[in-house]
C-alpha positions in Angstrom: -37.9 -110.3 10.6 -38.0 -106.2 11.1 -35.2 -106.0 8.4 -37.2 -108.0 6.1 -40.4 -105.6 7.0 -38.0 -102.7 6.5 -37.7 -104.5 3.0 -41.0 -104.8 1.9 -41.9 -100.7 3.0 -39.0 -99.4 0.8 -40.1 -101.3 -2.2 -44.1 -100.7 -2.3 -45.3 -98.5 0.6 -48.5 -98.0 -0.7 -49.1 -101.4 -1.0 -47.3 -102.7 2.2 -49.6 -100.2 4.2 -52.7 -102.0 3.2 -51.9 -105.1 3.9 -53.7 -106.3 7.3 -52.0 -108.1 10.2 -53.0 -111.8 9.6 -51.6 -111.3 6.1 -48.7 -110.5 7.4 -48.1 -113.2 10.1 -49.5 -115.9 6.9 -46.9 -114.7 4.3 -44.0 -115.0 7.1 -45.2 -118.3 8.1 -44.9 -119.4 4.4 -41.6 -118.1 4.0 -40.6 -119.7 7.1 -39.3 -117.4 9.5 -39.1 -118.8 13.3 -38.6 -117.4 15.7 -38.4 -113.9 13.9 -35.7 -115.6 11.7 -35.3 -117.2 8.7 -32.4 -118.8 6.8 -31.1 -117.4 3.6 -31.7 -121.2 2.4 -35.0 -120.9 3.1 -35.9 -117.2 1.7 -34.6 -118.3 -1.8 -36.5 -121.2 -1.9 -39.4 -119.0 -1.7 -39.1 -117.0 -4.3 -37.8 -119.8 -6.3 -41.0 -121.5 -5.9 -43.3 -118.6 -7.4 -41.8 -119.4 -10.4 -44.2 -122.1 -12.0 -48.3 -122.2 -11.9 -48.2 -124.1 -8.8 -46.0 -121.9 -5.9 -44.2 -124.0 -2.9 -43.9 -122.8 0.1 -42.9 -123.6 4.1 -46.5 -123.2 5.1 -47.9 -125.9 2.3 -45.7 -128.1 2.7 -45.3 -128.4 6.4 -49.0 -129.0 6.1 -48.5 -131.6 4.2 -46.3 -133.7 5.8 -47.9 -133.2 9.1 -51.3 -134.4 7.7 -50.2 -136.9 5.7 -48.4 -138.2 8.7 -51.4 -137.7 11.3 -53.8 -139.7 8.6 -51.9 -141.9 7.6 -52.9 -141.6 3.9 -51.3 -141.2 0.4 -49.7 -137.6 0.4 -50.6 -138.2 -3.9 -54.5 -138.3 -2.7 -55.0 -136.1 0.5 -56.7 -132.8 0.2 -58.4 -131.6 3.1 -58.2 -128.1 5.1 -56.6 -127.2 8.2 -57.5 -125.0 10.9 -56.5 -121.4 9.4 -59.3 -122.7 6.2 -56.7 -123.3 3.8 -57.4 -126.1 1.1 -54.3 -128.6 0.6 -54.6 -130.7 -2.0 -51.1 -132.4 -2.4 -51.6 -134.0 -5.9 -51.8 -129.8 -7.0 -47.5 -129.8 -5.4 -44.5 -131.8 -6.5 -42.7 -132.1 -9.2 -45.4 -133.2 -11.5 -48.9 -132.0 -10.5 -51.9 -134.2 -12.1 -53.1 -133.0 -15.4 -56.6 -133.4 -14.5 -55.5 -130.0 -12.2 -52.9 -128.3 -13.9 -55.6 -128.2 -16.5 -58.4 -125.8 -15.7 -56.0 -124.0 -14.0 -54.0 -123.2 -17.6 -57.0 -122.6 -19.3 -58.1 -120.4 -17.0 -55.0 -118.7 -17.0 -55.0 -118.7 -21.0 -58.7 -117.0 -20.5 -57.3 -114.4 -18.7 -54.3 -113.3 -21.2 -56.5 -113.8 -24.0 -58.8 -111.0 -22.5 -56.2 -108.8 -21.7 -55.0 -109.1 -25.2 -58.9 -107.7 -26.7 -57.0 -105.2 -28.6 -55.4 -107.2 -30.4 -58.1 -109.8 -31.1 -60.3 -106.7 -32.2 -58.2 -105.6 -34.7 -57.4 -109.3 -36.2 -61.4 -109.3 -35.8 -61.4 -106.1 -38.2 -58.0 -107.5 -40.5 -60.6 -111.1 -40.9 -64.0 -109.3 -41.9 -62.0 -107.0 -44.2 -60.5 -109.8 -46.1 -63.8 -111.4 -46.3 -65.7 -108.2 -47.9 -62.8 -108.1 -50.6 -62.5 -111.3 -51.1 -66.5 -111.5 -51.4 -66.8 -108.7 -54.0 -64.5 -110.4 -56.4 -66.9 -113.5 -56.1 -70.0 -111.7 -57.0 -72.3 -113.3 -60.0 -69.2 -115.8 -60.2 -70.6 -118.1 -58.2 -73.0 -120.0 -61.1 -72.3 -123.2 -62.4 -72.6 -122.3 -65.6 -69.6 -119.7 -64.5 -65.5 -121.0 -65.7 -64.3 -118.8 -62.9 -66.6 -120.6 -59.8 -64.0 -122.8 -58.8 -61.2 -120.4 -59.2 -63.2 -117.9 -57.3 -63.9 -120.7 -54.6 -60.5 -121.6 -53.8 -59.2 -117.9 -53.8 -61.8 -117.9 -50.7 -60.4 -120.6 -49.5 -56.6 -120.1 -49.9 -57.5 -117.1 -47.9 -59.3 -118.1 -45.1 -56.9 -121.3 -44.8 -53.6 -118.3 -44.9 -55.1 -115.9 -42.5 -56.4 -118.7 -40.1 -52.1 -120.4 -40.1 -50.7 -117.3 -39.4 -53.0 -116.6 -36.6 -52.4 -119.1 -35.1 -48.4 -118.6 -35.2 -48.3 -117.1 -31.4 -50.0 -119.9 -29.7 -46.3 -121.7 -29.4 -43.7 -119.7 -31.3 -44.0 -115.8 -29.1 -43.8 -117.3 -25.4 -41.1 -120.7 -25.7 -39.1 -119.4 -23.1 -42.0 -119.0 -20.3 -43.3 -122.7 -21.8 -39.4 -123.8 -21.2 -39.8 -122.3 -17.5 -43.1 -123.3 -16.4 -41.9 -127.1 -17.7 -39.2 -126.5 -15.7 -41.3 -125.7 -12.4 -43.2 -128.9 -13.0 -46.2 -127.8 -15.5 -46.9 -130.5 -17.6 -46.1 -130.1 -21.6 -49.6 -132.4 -22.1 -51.5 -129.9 -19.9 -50.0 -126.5 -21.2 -50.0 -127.8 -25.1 -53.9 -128.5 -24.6 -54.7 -125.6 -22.7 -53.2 -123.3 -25.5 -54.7 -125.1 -28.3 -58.3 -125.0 -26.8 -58.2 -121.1 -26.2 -56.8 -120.7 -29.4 -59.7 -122.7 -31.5 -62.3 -120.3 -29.7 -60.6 -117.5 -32.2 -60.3 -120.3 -35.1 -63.5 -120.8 -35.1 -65.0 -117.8 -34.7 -63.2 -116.2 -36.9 -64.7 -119.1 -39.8 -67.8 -118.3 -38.8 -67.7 -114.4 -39.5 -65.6 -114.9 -42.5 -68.2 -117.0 -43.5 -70.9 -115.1 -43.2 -69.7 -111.3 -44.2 -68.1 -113.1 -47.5 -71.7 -114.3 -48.3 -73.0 -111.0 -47.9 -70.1 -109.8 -49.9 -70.4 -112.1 -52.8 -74.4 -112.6 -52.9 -73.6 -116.3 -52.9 -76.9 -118.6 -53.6 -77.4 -121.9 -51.4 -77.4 -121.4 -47.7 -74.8 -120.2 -45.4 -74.3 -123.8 -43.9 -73.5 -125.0 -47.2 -70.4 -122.5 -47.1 -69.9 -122.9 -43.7 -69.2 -126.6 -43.4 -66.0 -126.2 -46.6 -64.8 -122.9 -45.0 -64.5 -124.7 -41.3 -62.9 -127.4 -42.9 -59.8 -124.9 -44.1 -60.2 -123.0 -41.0 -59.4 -126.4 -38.9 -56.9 -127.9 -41.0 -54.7 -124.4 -41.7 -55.2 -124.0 -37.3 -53.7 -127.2 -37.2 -50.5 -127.1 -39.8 -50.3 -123.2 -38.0 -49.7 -124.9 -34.6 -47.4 -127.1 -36.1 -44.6 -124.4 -37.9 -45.3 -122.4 -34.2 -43.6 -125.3 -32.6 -40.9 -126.6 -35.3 -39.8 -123.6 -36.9 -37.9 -120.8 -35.2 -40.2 -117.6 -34.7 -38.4 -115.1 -37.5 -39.3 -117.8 -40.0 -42.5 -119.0 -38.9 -44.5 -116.6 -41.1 -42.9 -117.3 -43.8 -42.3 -121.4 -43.8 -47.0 -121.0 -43.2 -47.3 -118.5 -45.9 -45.3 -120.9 -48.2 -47.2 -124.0 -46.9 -51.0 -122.8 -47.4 -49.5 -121.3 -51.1 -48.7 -124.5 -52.2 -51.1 -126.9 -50.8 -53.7 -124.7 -51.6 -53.0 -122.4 -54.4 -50.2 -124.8 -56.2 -51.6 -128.6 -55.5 -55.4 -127.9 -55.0 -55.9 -125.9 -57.7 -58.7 -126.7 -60.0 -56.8 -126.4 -63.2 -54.2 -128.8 -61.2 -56.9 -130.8 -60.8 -58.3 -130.8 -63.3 -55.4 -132.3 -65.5 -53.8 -135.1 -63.3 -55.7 -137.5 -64.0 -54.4 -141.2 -63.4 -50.6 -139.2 -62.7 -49.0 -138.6 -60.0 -50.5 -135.1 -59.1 -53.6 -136.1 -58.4 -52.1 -138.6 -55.7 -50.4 -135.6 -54.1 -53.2 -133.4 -54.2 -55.1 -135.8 -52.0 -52.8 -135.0 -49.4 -53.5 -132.0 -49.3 -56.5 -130.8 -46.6 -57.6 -128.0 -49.2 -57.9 -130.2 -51.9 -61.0 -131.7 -49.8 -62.3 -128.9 -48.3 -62.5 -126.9 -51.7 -63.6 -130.5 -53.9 -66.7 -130.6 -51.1 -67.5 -127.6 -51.4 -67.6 -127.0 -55.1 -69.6 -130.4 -55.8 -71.9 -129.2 -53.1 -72.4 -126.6 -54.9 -73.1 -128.1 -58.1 -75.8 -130.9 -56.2 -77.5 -127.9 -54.9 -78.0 -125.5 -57.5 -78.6 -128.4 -60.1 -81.6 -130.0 -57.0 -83.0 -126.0 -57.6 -83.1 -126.4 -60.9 -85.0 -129.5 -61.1 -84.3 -130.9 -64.6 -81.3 -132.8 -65.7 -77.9 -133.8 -64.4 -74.7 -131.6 -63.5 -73.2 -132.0 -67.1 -76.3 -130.1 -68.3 -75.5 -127.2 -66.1 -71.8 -127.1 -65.5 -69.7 -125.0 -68.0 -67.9 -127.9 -70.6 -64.4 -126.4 -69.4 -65.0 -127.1 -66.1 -65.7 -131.1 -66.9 -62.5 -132.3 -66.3 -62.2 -130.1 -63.0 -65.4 -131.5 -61.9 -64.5 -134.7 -62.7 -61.1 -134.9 -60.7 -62.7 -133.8 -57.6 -65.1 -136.7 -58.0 -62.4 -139.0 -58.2 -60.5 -137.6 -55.5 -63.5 -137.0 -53.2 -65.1 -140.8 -54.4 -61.9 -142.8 -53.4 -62.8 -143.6 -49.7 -66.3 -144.4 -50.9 -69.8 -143.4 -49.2 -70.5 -139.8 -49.3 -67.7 -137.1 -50.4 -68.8 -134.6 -47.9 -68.2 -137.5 -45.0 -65.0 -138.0 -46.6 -63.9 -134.3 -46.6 -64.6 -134.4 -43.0 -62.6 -137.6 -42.0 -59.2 -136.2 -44.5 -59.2 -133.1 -43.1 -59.8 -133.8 -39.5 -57.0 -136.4 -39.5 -54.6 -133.9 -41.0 -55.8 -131.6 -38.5 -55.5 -133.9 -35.8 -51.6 -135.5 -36.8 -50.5 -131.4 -37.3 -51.6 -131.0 -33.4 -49.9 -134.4 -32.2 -46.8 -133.9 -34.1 -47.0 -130.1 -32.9 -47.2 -131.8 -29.4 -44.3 -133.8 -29.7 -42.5 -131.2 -31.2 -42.9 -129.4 -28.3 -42.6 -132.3 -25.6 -39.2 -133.5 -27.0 -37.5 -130.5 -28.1 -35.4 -128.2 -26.5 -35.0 -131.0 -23.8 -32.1 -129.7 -21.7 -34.7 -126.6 -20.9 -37.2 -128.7 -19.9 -38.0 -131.1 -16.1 
């Protein structure tokens, strides 16, 4: 024990000096000395067990098994405290800890790194409004029906939101496999840490829509409302999150940049695009553009456009308002955005939340069966 003391005061002896008595006699206890000794066995499997989220030590463990054997309950269910006030709750040790606890406790650790990362959020912050000023100014008084460009202009907006919003969300997975690999190892969950990431992450997703959202309107003096914008542009912002979190997982980090730039380009600048759209009718292009999320998205949001501005205008029907080389862009949306039936904003909404939501699960069991040798 007084070699091990001698051990602590040559490595920190600021620190070591402020730490009181009963901290002392608690962290030999959880070691496991006795007696003043303790085995080299034992000392290992100390520091082994700060590895993970959840440490394991002689103190909780002896706990443990002495009131699980005194109540005469399931060790899986007990938590109770003992006489020095410390909480055991057995179902938070083991090999596989409960995901209803490993849980908060990811988040919360997720919280705190993406805090201490607020420079780097702040100038992403900066990167996103920038994007949406310039993006905004090339829009301006190109935004009329009566205009060729508006859905060009529209789903240049969109490519970019859906582009920036991908390749933020690269470093959820792709920067930090190796401490995913070890905390898996130490017993974390893959369901609990994949879920933790992912609902940190859509905090910046989605406020990120929402200022892009707003500063492009300003930008681009866009008529209707802001929600009218809002509900396409959160759409992208969801479904580029989604296929972002997916390359993070499945393609190695030098390449991941590249394999969502290349993705977004051609789903949304190469299948969605309203010339594209325009001329495959009854081929096979316009069956592959409806896989597409932005295709959706960027159809809702241009024939909401075109309801609203023709409901201002009070007289006649879209085809007395819309520019005559737009018809057959117009018209392809329709039948794109018409094909589930009932209302093509509802539709919009259910296509891109289920591409969304298969680019998370298949990011998920990307992750879960991957790499398995590195894994519990």
């Amino acid at each position: 024990e007084d070699q091990f003391m001698e051990m602590l005061q040559s490595m920190n002896d600021s620190k070591f000096s402020e730490m009181s008595q009963p901290a002392l006699c608690e962290l030999n206890q959880r070691i496991g000395f006795e007696d003043g000794k303790v085995s080299r066995e034992a000392l290992v499997r100390y520091f082994l067990g700060m590895r993970g989220s959840f440490s394991h030590d002689a103190l909780t463990e002896s706990l443990v098994s002495e009131l699980a054997s005194s109540m005469g309950v399931s060790e899986s269910s007990m938590s109770t405290t003992n006489s020095r006030g410390i909480v055991v709750d057995r179902s938070m040790f083991g090999k596989r800890a409960r995901f209803c606890f490993q849980y908060p406790v990811l988040v919360h650790q997720n919280v705190i790194r993406w805090m201490r990362s607020w420079r780097h959020k702040a100038f992403s912050t900066f990167l996103v409004a920038g994007a949406a000023v310039i993006f905004g100014a090339q829009c301006q008084d190109k935004l009329e029906i009566e205009n060729i460009l508006c859905p060009l202009k529209i789903n240049l907006s969109h490519l970019a939101l859906g582009l920036m919003t991908g390749i933020a969300c690269l470093p959820i997975f792709g920067a930090d496999r190796p401490m995913f690999w070890r905390e898996s190892a130490s017993g974390v969950r893959v369901s609990a840490f994949f879920l933790a990431r992912v609902t940190v992450s859509l905090f910046d997703v989605l406020a990120w829509c929402y200022l892009f959202t707003k500063i492009w309107i300003m930008a681009a003096r866009a008529p209707c409302s802001y929600w009218l914008w809002l509900i396409a542009y959160r759409m992208t912002a969801v479904s580029a999150a989604g296929m972002g979190v997916l390359i993070s997982v499945v393609v190695p980090e030098h390449s991941a940049t590249l394999a969502t730039s290349v993705s977004v380009i051609v789903m949304g600048g190469a299948i969605s695009e309203p010339q594209a759209i325009g001329e495959g009718k009854d081929s096979i292009r316009e069956v592959i553009a409806a896989f597409s999320p932005f295709t959706w998205s960027i159809g809702q949001n241009y024939l909401a456009l075109i309801a609203e501005q023709v409901k201002e205008r009070g007289v006649g029907v879209w085809e007395d308002w819309v520019n005559w080389y737009a018809f057959d862009t117009v018209e392809g949306y329709q039948r794109i955005l018409h094909s589930l039936g009932g209302d093509y904003t509802v539709s919009a909404y259910i296509c891109c939340s289920v591409f969304g939501l298969l680019a998370l699960l298949t990011g998920y069991l990307g992750l879960r069966w991957s790499h398995r040798g590195k894994q519990a």
